[in-house]
C-alpha positions in Angstrom: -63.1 -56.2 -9.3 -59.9 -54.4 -8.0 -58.6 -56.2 -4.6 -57.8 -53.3 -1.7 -55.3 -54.3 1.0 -58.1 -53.5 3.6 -55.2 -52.3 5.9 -53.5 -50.1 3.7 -54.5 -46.3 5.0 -53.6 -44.9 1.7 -56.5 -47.6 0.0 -59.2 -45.7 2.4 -57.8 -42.2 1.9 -61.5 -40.8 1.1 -63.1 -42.6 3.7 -63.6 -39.5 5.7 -65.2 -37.9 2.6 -67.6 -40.7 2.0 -71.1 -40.2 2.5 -73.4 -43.4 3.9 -74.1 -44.3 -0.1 -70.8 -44.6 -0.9 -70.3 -47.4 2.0 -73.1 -49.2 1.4 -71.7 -49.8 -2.0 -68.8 -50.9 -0.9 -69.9 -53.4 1.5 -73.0 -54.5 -1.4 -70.3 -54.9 -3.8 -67.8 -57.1 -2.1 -70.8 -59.4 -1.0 -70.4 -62.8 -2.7 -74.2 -63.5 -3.0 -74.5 -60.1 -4.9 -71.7 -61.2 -7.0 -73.0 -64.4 -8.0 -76.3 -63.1 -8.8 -75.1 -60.0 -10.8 -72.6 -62.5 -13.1 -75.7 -65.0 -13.4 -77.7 -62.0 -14.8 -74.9 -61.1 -17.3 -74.9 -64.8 -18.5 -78.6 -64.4 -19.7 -78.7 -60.4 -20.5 -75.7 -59.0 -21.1 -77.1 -55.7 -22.8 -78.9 -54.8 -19.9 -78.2 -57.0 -16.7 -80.0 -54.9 -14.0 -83.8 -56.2 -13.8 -86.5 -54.4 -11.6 -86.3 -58.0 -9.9 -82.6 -57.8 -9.4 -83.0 -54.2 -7.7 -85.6 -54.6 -5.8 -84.0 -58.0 -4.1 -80.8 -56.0 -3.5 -82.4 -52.8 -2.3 -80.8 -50.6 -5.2 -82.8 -47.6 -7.0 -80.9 -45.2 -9.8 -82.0 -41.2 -9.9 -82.7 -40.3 -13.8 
């Protein structure tokens, strides 16, 4: 995971352009329980990580 000076105005240049998605991303992915559960489902599956289990706990759904 990249590390963003979170005070640097050129790191948040699309900010403006982000839709409410795009944020709750941000914030999911920087969340260390999220972490830790996402690398402890690599350890066991690494072909295909993301479990019904593991989206519904995290509130994530994917458009096919």
């Amino acid at each position: 995971m990249s590390v963003v000076d979170w005070r640097s105005e050129e790191a948040y240049a699309n900010f403006k352009k982000a839709e409410a998605i795009d944020i709750a991303w941000e914030w999911l992915r920087r969340d260390r329980d999220y972490q830790d559960d996402y690398k402890n489902l690599l350890d066991q599956e690494p072909s295909n990580p993301v479990t019904a289990t593991f989206r519904h706990q995290w509130g994530l759904s994917f458009r096919s």
